[in-house]
C-alpha positions in Angstrom: 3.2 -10.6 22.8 6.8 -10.2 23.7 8.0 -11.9 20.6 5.8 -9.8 18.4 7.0 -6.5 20.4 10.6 -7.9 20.4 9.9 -8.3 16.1 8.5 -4.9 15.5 11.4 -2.9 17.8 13.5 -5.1 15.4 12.1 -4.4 12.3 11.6 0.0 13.1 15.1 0.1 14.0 16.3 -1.7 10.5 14.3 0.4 8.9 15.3 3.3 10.1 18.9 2.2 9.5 18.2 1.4 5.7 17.0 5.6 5.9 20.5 6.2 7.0 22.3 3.9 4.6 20.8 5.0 1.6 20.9 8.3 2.2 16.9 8.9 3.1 15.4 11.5 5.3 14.7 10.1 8.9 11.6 8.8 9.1 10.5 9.1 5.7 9.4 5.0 5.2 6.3 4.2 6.8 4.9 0.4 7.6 2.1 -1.6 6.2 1.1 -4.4 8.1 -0.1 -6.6 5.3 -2.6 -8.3 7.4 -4.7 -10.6 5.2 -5.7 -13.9 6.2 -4.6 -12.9 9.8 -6.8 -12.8 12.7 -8.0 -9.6 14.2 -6.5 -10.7 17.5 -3.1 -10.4 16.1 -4.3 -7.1 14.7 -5.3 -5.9 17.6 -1.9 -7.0 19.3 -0.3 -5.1 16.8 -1.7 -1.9 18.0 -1.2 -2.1 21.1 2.6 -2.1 19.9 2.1 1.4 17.9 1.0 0.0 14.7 -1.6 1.6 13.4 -2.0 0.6 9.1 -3.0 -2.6 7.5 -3.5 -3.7 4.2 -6.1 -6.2 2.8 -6.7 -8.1 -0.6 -10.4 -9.4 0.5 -12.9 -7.2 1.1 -15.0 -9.7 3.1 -12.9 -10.1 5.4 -11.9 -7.0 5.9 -15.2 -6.1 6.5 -15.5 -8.3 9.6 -12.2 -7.2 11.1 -13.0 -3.8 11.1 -16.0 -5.1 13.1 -14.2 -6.7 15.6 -11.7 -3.8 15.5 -14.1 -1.0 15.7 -12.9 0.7 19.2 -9.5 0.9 17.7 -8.4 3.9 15.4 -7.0 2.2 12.6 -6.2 3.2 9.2 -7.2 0.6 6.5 -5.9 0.2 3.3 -7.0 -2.3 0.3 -4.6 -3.9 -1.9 -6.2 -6.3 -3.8 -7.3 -6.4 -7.1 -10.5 -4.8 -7.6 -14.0 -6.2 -8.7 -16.6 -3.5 -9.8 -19.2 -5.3 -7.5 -17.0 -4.5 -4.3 -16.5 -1.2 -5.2 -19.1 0.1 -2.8 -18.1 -1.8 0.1 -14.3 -0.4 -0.6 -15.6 3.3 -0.9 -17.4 3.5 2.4 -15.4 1.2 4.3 -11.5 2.1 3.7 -9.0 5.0 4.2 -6.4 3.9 1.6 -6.7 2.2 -2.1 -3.9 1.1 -3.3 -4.5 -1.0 -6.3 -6.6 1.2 -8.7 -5.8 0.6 -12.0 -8.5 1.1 -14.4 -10.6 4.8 -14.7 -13.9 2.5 -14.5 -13.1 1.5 -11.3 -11.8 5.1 -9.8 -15.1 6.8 -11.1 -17.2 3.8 -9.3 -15.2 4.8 -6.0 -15.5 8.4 -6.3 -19.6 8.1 -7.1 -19.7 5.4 -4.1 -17.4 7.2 -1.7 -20.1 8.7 1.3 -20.1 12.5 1.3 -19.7 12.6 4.9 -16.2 11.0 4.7 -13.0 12.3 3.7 -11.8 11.6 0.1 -10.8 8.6 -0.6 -6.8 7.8 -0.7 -5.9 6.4 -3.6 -2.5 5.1 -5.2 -2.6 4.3 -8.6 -0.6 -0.1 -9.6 1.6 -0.3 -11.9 2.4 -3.7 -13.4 6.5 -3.1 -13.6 7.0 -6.4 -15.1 4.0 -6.5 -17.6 2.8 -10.0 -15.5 -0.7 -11.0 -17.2 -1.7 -12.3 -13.9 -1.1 -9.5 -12.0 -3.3 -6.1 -11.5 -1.6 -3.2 -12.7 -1.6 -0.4 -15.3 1.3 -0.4 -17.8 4.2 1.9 -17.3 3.0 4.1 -20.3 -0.4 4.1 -19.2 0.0 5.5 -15.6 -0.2 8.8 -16.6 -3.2 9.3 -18.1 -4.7 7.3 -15.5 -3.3 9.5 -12.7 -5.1 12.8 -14.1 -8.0 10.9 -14.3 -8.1 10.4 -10.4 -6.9 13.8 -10.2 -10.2 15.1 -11.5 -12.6 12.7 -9.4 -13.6 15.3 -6.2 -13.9 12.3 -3.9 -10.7 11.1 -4.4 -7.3 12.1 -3.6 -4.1 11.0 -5.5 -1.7 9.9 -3.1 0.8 8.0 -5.7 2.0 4.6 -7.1 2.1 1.0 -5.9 3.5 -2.1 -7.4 4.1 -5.7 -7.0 7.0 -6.7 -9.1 7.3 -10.2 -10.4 9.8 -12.2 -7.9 13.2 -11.9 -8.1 16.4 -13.0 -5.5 19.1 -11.0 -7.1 19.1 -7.1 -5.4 20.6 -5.3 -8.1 17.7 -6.3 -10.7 15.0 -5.4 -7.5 16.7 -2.1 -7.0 16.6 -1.7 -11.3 12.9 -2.9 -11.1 12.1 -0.2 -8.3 13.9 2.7 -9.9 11.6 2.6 -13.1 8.8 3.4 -10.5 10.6 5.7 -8.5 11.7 8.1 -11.5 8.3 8.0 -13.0 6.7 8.7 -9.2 9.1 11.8 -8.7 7.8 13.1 -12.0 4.3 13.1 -11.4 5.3 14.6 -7.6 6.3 17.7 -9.5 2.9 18.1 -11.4 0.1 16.7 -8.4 1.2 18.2 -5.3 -1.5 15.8 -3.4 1.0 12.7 -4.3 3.2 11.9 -1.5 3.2 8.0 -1.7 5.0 5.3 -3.2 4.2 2.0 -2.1 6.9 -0.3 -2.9 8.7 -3.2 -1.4 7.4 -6.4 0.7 8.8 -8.7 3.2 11.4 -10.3 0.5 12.3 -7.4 -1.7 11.6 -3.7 1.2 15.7 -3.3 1.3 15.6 -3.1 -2.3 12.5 -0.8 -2.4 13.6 1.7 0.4 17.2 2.2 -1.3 15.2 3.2 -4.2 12.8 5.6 -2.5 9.8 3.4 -1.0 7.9 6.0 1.3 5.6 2.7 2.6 6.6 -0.8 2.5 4.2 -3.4 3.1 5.0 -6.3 5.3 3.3 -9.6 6.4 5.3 -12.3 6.9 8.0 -10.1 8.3 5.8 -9.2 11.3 3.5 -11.9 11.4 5.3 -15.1 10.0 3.8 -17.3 7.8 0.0 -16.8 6.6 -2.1 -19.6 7.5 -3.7 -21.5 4.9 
């Protein structure tokens, strides 16, 4: 526990310091812990230490943390690709989606999201580098996909997320982000509900922040290595 607390303390401060470096408003990058295919203990020691949103690719088990994790008042986000035959499980169960990127599947989470709960979160993937094995709307497609979740009442456009393809040089990460970033500022300007732009991951967040990441998702930053 003092490791993880030592890590976290760590990882706020160089944050914030990355704010003040490239010139961004205090406080104005948020964490995701990216906590798939980690327990719900480690979860759980993660709150105790502030942290309050994680992100998960498998609706399964996300389901049973959230379980284990009920007394806790946690915000959960998805980030996994989407099959129409979780759709439900998403809409009733999860603050934040992050990886819609098809109309079929935002109109199945607006019909599916209860009444009774708040709208539904969502930021819309773009696939930057046009990877056929990743999720993802194409750049010239966002649009038209973003005023379709603008119209769905149980919904709420927060704003983009992408995963670009892997890449060690920073210059060509900070390129890569700022074809999101000037596209996400645009769309800002028309859907005032879009405050979000989920970019950046434990090898490429310096990259992502410098280019105007308001959420960066970690997991092997905080947690280390995923288990198998």
């Amino acid at each position: 526990m003092t490791d993880l607390a030592e890590k976290i303390s760590a990882l706020n401060e160089e944050i914030r310091g990355l704010e003040r470096k490239f010139g961004r408003e205090p406080d104005s990058v948020a964490l995701l812990a990216v906590s798939k295919r980690h327990s719900a203990d480690k979860i759980r020691d993660l709150a105790a230490l502030g942290v309050r949103n994680y992100g998960e690719n498998y609706l399964q088990e996300a389901l049973e943390k959230q379980a284990t994790l009920g007394d806790l008042s946690l915000n959960w986000h998805f980030i996994g690709p989407i099959q129409s035959n979780k759709t439900r499980g998403i809409a009733e169960n999860f603050d934040w989606v992050q990886s819609v990127d098809r109309e079929k599947i935002a109109i199945r989470l607006n019909d599916q999201r209860p009444e009774d709960m708040d709208p539904l979160n969502i930021c819309v993937q773009v696939n930057l580098s046009q990877e056929e094995s990743k999720s993802g709307v194409e750049l010239d497609n966002c649009v038209a996909l973003c005023e379709a979740v603008s119209k769905l009442p149980r919904l709420r456009l927060r704003g983009l997320m992408a995963i670009p393809a892997p890449e060690t040089d920073f210059e060509l990460q900070r390129q890569c982000f700022r074809e999101l970033a000037t596209l996400y500022r645009k769309l800002a300007d028309t859907y005032t509900s879009m405050d979000t732009l989920s970019m950046g991951m434990s090898n490429d967040y310096i990259a992502a922040i410098a280019e105007g990441a308001t959420m960066v998702r970690l997991g092997t930053a905080l947690f280390g290595p995923r288990p198998a």
